[in-house]
N, C-alpha and C positions, 0 to 999 in steps of 0.2 A: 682407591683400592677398597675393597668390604671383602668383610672377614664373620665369619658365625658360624651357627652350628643348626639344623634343622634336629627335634627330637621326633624319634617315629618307634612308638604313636603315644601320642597322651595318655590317649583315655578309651575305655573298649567302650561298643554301644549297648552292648546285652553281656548277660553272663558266659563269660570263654576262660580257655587258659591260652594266655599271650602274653607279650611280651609288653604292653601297656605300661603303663606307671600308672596309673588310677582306673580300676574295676569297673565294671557295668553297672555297680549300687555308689559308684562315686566314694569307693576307701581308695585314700594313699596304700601303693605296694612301696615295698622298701626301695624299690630305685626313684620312685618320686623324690626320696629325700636323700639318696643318692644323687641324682640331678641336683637337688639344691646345693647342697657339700659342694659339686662339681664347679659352679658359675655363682662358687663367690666371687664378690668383686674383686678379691685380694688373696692368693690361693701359694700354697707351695709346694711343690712335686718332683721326686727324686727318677729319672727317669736314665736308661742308658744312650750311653753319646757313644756308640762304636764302641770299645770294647772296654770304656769303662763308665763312668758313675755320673751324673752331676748335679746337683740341686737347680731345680728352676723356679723363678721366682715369680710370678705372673700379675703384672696389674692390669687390670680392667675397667679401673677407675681413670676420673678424671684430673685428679691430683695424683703430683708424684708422692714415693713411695719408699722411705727409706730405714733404715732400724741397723737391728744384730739380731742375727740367728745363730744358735746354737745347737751343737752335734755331737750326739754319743751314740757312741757303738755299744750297746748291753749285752749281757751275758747273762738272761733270765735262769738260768738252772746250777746258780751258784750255793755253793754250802753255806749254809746259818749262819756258820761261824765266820764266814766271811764277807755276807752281803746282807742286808735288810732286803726280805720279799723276794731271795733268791735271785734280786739285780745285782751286777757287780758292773762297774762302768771299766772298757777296755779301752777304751779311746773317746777324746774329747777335744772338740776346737769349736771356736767362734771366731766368728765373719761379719765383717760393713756387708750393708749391700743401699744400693740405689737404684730404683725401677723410672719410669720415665712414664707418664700416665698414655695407658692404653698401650703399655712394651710389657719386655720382659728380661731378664738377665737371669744368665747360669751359672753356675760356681761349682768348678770341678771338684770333686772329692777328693781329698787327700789319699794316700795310699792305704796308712791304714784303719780308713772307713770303705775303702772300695770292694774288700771282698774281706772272706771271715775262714780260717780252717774249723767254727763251730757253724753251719748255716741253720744245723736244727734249731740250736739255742740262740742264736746271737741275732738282736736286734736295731736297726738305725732309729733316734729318735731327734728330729729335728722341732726346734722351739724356739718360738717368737709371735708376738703378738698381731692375732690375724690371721694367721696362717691357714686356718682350718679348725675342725670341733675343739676346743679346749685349746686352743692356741698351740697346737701340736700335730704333728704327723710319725704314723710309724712307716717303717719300711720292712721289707724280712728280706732275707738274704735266701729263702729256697720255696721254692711252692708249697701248696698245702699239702698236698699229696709225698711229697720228701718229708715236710716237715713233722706232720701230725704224729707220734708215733703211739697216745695211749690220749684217751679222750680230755679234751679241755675240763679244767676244773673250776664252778666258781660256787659263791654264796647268794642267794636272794631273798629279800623279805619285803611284806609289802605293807602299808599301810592310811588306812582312809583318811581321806582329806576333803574338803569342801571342794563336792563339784565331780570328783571321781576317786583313782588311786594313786598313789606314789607306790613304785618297786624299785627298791634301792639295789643293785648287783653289784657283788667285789668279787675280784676276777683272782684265784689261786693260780693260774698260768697265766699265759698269750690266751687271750679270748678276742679275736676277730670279727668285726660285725654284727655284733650284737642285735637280734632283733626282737621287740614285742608282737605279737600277730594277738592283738588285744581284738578283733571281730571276731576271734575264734570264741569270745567269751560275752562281747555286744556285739553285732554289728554297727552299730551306731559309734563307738568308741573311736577315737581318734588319739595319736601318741606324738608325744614333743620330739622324740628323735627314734631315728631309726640305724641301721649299720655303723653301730658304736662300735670302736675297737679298745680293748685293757689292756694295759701290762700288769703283772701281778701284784696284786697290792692296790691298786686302783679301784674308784668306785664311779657308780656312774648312775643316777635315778630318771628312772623314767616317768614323766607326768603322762596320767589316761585320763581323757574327761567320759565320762562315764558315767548312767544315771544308773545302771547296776553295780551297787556295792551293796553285799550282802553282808549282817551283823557281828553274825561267827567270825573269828579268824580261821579258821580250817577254809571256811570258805571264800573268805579273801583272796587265802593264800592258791588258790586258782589261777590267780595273772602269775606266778611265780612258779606254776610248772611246765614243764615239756610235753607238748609241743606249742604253746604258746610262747615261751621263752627258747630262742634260739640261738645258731652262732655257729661257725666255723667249728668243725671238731666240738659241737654239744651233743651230749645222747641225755636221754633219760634220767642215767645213774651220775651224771653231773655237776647235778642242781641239789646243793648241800643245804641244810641247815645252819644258819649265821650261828656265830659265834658270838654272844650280845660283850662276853666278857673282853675281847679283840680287844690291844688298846690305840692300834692305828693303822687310818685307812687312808688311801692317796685318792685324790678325786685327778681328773687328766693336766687341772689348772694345777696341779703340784701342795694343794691346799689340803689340812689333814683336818678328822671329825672324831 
């Protein structure tokens, strides 16, 4: 039996607008590294089985595959007084699991993680080592178009480094996909990740290698604005000024700075 995926199309051969994953000047579009996210060798994905929920666990590897993951239902848009970062955990369970190399296994959701009476606010976060960026996935419970209802909030700043830029961004909402569109500023520049997704409170740095870094910080601060800095639900008026005095920021490994 063979099993795979053809990708179409790589790469354009001149300048277009397409559906490519790498341009006609040879830059990564953000589904390049979307593909990569996609065919790790060791992936987790909450997908519907009929009419409800179930975590799938996917190895792709050659050795089996075995741990705990971990599952909370969030409630991003909680009072101060009752949550750090406006999370409030609504529900929580942990699961064995063991994969079978080159298989897969599902694990149905509990009831209540399968649906939410908040879907605006309430988030799935499942966690375990491997699984995807930061060792984490999120899930939402409504599309973006349900969900969006006043534009995502976050903070950026950026600062030079040997070789290019670092742009650190902490997400004040749900911030979905995050992306740098750093050619809009080199075209030569290249970026370590792309379609990041936050929960509030979280931080996430983008490395640019980049022979353009200009002295100023005003002009630094150029990789740090819109439309170079994007995301689900970003506009403009978005992209705050950090807060240096914060005294704690969540990176997605759950680790604070």
């Amino acid at each position: 039996m063979c099993a795979g995926s053809i990708v179409w199309q790589l790469n354009d051969c001149w300048p277009v607008t397409s559906w490519a994953a790498i341009d006609g000047y040879g830059q990564l579009k953000p589904l390049w590294y979307a593909i990569r996210e996609a065919y790790r060798p060791r992936l987790a994905t909450v997908q519907g089985c009929g009419d409800s929920l179930a975590l799938v666990m996917v190895n792709d590897s050659a050795q089996r595959w075995n741990g705990t993951v971990s599952l909370e239902r969030l409630r991003t848009d909680a009072s101060p007084e009752t949550a750090t970062h406006g999370l409030y955990i609504e529900a929580t369970h942990q699961f064995e699991f063991d994969v079978a190399p080159r298989g897969k296994t599902e694990i149905p959701l509990p009831q209540d993680l399968q649906q939410t009476d908040q879907p605006q606010s309430d988030v799935l976060v499942v966690r375990s080592e491997g699984i995807g960026f930061g060792d984490r996935i999120l899930h939402l419970y409504a599309e973006d178009k349900d969900r969006i209802t006043e534009p995502a909030r976050i903070t950026a700043r950026c600062a030079r480094v040997r070789g290019g830029v670092e742009v650190t961004v902490t997400a004040q909402t749900i911030v979905r996909d995050l992306v740098l569109q750093a050619d809009r500023i080199d075209p030569a520049a290249t970026v370590s990740e792309q379609c990041v997704s936050l929960l509030p409170g979280e931080s996430h740095t983008f490395r640019i290698t980049s022979a353009f870094a200009p002295e100023g910080t005003s002009e630094t601060d150029v990789w740090c604005r819109y439309p170079v800095l994007q995301g689900v639900g970003i506009r403009e008026d978005s992209i705050l000024l950090p807060d240096l005095h914060k005294a704690e920021i969540l990176t997605p490994e759950g680790t604070r700075w």
